[in-house]
Each structure stands twice: as C-alpha cells, then as structure tokens.
N, C-alpha and C positions, 0 to 999 in steps of 0.2 A: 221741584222736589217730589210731587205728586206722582209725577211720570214715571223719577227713576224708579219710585216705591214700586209702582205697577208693571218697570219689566222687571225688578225683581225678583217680583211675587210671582211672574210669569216663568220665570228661569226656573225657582223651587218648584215650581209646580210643571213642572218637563223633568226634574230632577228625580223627585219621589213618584212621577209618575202617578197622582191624584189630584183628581179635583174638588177640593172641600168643600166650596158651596156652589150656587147654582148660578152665582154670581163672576166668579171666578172661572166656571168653564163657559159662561157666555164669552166672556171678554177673549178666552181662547179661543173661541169658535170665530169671533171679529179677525183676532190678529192674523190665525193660520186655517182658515178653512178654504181649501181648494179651488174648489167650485168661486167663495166669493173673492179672492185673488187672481182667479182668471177673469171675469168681472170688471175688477179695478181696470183692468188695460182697459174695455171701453172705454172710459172716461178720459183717460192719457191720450188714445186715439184720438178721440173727437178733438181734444184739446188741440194736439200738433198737427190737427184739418183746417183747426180755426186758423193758427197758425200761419196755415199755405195757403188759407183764404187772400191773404193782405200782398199775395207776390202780384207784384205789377206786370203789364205787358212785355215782354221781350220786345225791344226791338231789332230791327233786322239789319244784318250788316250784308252787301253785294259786289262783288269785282269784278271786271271783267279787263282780259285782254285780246286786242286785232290785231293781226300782222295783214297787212293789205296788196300782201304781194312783193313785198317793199324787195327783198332781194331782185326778181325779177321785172317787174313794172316801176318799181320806185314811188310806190305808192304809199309808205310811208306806214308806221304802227301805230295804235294807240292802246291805252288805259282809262279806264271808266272806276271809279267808286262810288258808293252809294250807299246810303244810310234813310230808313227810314221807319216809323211808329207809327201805333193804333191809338187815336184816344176813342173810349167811348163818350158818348153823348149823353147817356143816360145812365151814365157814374154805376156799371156795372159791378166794379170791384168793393164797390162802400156797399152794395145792394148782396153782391158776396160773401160778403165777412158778417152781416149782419145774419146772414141765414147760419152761416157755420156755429157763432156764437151761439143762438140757439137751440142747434142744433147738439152742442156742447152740455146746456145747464138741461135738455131733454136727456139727457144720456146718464148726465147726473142724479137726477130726479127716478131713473130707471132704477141704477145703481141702489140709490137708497130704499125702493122699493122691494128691491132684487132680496137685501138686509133685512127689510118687516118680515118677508115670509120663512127667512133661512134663521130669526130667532126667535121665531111661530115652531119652527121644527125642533127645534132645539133645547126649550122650554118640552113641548111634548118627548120631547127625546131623553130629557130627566126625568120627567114625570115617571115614563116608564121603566126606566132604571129603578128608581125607589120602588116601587110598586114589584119589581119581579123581584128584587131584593128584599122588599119584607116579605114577601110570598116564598121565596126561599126559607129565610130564615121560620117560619113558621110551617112550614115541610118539615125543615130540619128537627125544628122542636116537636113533632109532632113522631118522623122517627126514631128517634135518638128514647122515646116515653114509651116507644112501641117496641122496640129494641130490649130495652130494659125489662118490659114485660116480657117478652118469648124468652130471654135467658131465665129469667125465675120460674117463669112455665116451665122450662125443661130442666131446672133443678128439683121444681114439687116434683115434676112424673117420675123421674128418677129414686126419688125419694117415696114415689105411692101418694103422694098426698094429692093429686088429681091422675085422669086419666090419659094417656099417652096421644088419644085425637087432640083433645084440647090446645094439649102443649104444641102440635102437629099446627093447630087450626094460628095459635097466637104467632108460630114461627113464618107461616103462608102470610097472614097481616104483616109481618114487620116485612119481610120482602117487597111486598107489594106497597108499602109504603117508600121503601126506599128507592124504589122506579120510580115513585112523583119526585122525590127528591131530586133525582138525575136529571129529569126534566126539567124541574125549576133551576136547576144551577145548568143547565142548556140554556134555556129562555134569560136567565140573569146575563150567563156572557154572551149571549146575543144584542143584550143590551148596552153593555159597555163596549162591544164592539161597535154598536152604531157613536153611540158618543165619542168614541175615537176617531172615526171617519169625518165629525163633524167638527171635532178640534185636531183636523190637519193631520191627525196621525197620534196623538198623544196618547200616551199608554194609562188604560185607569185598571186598577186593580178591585179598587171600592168608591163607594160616596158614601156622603155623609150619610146617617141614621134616620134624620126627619128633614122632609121639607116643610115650608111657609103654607098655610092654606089662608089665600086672599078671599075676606067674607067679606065685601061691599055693595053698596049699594046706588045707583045712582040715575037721578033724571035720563030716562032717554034722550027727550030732546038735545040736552047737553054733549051727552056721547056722539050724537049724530053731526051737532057743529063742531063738534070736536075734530071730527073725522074731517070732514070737507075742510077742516082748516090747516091739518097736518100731512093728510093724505100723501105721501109722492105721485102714486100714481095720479093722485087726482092733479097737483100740479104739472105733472108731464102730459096730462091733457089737456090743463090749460096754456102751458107751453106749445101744444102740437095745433092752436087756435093761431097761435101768433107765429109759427112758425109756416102755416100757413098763405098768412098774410106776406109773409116776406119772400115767400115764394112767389109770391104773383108779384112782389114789387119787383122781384129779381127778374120773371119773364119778361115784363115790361123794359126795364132795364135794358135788357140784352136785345130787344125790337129795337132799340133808337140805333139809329147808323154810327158807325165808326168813321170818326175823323183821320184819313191816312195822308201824314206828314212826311215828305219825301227830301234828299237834300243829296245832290251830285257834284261830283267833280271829274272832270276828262281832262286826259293831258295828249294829246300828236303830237308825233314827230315832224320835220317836215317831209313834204313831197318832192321829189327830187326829179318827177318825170317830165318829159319837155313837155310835152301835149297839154298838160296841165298841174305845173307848180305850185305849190303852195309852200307857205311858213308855217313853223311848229307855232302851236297857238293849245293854249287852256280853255277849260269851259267850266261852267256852274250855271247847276240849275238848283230849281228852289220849285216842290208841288203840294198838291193836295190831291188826295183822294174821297169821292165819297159812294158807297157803294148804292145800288139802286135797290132799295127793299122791298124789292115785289113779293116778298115771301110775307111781309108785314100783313098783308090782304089775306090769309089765312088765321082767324083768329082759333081755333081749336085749341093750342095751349092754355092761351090767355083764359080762356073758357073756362076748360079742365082745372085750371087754380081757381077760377072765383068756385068754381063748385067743392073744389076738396073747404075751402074754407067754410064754407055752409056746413058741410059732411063732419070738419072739426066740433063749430061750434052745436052740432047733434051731439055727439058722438061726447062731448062734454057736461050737457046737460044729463046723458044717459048714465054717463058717470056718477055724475051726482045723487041720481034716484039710486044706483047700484050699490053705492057706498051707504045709504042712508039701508037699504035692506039689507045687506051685510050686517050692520053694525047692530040691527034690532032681533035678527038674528043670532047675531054673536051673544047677544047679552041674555036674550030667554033660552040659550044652553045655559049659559053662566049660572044664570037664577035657577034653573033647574039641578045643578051638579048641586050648588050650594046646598039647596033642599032637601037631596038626595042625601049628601053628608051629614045633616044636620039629623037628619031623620035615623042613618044609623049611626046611634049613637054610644059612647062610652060606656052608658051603664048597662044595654044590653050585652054588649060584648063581653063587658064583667060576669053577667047572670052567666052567660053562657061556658064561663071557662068556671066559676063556682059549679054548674051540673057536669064539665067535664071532669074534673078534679074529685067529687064526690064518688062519681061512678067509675073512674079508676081503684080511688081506695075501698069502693064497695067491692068491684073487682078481686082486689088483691084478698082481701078478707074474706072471700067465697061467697059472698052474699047476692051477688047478681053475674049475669053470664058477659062472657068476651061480647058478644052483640050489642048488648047495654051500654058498654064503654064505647065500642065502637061508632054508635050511634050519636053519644057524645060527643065525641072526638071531629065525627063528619057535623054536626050542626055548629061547633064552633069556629069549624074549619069554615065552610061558609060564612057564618058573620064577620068571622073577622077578615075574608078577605073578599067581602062584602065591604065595607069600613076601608081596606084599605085602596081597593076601585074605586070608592065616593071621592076620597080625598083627593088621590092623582089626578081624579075626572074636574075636580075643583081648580085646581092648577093646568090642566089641559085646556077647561075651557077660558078662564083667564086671559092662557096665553092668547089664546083665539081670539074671544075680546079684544086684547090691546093690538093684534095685528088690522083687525077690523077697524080699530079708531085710528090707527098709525103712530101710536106713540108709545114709549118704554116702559110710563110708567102712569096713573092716573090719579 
C-alpha cells in the first residue's frame, strides 16, 4: 500500500509540476535522475557477466572424409568422427564465477556510493533554491517599498511639496533596485533549473517557503564508526581485498593443465584392389590429452596478483583513515554553520527591519533624507540575507555530514 501511495504521490507531483518538500524531490531525484539510471545498467551488467561466468567448456565436434582413389585404384573411402572436451584440473570455472560474483556486489557497492554523493548534491541543490528564493522575495519586498516611495516622490514634486532632484534621485533608487530584482529572479530560475535536471526532467515552478534546519549534536568518535560501518565505498574496498584474492585463486586455476577427453569413430569401405584387398571394417578410439605447461615456469602473473592483493589490503586501510577525515571534517563545517546561524539571530533581524520601517516613515514625513532610509534598507537587506546564507549553509553542511558518514539520516 506504501508503494502505491508513493507513485502516486510521484505521478501528482509530475502533474502540478512541484516539489513540496525536500523529501519528495529526493525520492524524485532516486526514481528519474539520469545520470543515476545510466548507473543502474552497471549493476545489470555485472550481473549478466556473472551469469556467463557459470557457461562450461564447449566441446568440440570433428568429421572428416577420404576418398583413396577408390574410383581409379580401388582403394576404398572412408569417414572419421570425432568428439572431444577440456576439463580443467584446477576447477577454473568455480574459480570464474566466484570472481564475477564479486565483481558484481563491487559494482553494487559503487552504485550506492555513486547515490550518497548524487543526494549530497541534491540536498545542496535545494538548499540553494530556498535561499535564492527568499533573497528574491526580499528584493522583491524591498522594491515594490521603493517603488511606492518614488511614485509619491513624484506626486509631492508635482505638487511643490519637495524638490524635483529628490523625486529625480528616489525614482534612480527604485530602478536600481529593480535590476537586483531581475537578478535574483535569474539566479532563482537558475535554481530550479538545476533541480530539474536532477529530477530527470521535472518541471518546478516553486518550493516550499521554509526548510528544516538540523541543529545536532554528536560524538565524533560515533560518526567516524559510523562511517566505516556504512560506508559503500568503504565496502567496495573491502570487497576489491577479496576480490583480489580470487583473482590469484583464478590465475592459479587456469596454471593447472587441462584434461583433453577425445572419443572416435571411422567407418571404410572395402578395398577392392587386387594388390592389396581389404574388407570394410569400423574403428573406435578412446584418448586423452594433456598439455605440457612450460609456460607454468614463468610466474609473473601469479606474482602481479599476490601483489595487487597487498596493494588492496593498503589501499583499504587508506580508506579507512580517509573516511575517518572526511567525516571530522564534515562535522567541524557542520558545527560551524550551526554557530554561524545561531549567532544571526531572529532578534537582530527584527531590530533591523524596526530601524528600517522607522526611517522610511521618518522619510515620508520629511524628517530625515532618502539616504537615511536607504541606509536602512541596505543594513537589513544584509542581515537578513545574512540569516538566510546561515540557515541553507546549516542544511548544506548537513547534507555534507551525512554523505561523509554514508547514511540518510542520523
């Protein structure tokens, strides 16, 4: 029931052409994103490799026919068939498929790795949506207030009740404000343009109004077992240890000689010539092959695997240190954005829109200059998108965080 719920939900939201929450265009970002649907085929690949790992030898079928002259000498014709197979000795094909297999859940393990970093992007990828979208909307508010002043400007100058620069100077401000405008509603549908690309194509018109700001806190050492425990990539290098391994058991393998099983049958006619007659007569043979592996006396493969397995079991430990700094990393951004947000805080933002609102109405009532207000207008305009950079930077780094420990949610 769960599932239908959620194509659904999927299908209305391809319908209206919006993504409500941030939850809702991840899962769209999972179903239809490009990039990780071209992806999925590794996996199918590898799979229908393992597959064709488990096909056995062919063996070989032979015929042959002699004519010995027999019109002219009477020497009679014959037919030969023949059948014979390889087995190996060193169970190459069980040593085959064990490589593919792994070679399989390595692909898989990619795959899901491929996914931490594409909802690492995607997570930042709203982050920034909201963020240029209330920096829009606070443009916009800002002027639609600036607007309103230069028309009443050029009603007083019309009227004499100020002078004709002024109104001149408040109509240059409202213009100029409304190039940021323009700008921010560029930079907003730049934004939902990326979010579209990264839900497969899905058309967004808006998002929601607020996102989540995750304020947590937690043990390092935790996050860092964390990580080594979930990791994919960390499991695809410990997969690429044992894969390894089965690579040298596969060289090995393929050194031991092949048993070649042979099995005949001949049929002549008879010989008809006087010199030397014979009777039609059948024949069966029954052989073995085995080849002479002087090639076995060169160990250089053999070699070149025990060393890639050493080179794994490096190269997995290095992992481990690399994940453990990632993730301590990830986390003193984390604690930093949070500090950053916490620190500008709501009641500044409020003093600051109480001095811009003052000094507008001081404005309108002739008591202080267009400057004054304007001054206003730029310190709030700062903090509050001061305030609104804290918060997305708290959710950016976040996401950051949870692709560092590999997991969705903590």
């Amino acid at each position: 029931m769960k599932k239908y719920f959620s194509l659904l939900l999927s299908s209305l939201l391809c319908v209206t052409g919006m993504a409500q929450t941030l939850e809702s265009f991840l899962s769209e970002v999972e179903r239809s994103n490009a990039a990780y649907i071209a992806e999925k085929y590794n996996v199918e690949i590898a799979e229908a490799q393992a597959v064709a790992a488990k096909v056995f030898n062919d063996p070989e079928f032979s015929a042959e026919f002699s004519d010995n002259q027999d019109r002219r000498l009477m020497m009679g014709r014959s037919m030969d068939l023949g059948l014979s197979y390889n087995f190996n000795l060193g169970n190459a094909r069980k040593a085959r498929i064990a490589v593919a297999k792994e070679e399989a859940e390595i692909t898989k393990a990619l795959l899901e790795d491929y996914f931490r970093t594409l909802r690492r992007e995607a997570i930042e990828a709203w982050a920034n949506a909201w963020q240029t979208h209330s920096i829009l909307s606070l443009k916009k508010s800002s002027s639609e207030s600036m607007d309103a002043i230069a028309v009443s400007d050029s009603l007083k100058a019309a009227l004499g009740e100020i002078g004709r620069v002024d109104a001149l100077e408040s109509s240059i401000e409202s213009k100029a404000m409304k190039g940021d405008l323009i700008q921010a509603e560029s930079e907003y549908s730049n934004a939902l343009t990326t979010l579209s690309y990264l839900a497969g194509g899905m058309a967004f018109s808006n998002i929601q109004d607020n996102i989540v700001t995750p304020i947590k806190e937690y043990p390092i050492d935790y996050l860092v077992a964390l990580a080594q425990d979930n990791r994919a990539d960390i499991r695809a290098a410990y997969l690429s240890k044992s894969l390894s391994e089965k690579n040298l058991a596969l060289i090995k393998a393929q050194r031991a000689p092949d048993l070649g099983v042979n099995m005949g049958y001949s049929y002549n006619t008879e010989v008809r010539n006087e010199i030397a007659p014979a009777p039609m007569f059948r024949g069966v043979t029954v052989g073995v092959s085995i080849p002479l592996k002087f090639s076995s006396a060169n160990k250089g493969e053999r070699v070149a695997a025990e060393k890639a397995i050493l080179q794994a079991e490096a190269a997995y430990e290095a992992a481990l240190k690399q994940i453990e700094s990632e993730v301590k990393m990830a986390y003193s951004s984390y604690r930093a954005a949070v500090k950053t947000y916490e620190n500008d805080s709501d009641e500044t933002l409020a003093q600051a829109r109480t001095i811009m609102e003052s000094s507008k109405e001081a404005y309108t009532k002739g008591d202080s200059s267009l400057l004054d207000y304007l001054l206003a207008v730029q310190v709030f305009n700062d903090i509050a998108e001061s305030c609104i950079s804290a918060k997305a930077s708290v959710l950016s780094k976040w996401a950051a965080l949870l692709e560092a420990v590999g997991v969705e949610s903590i």
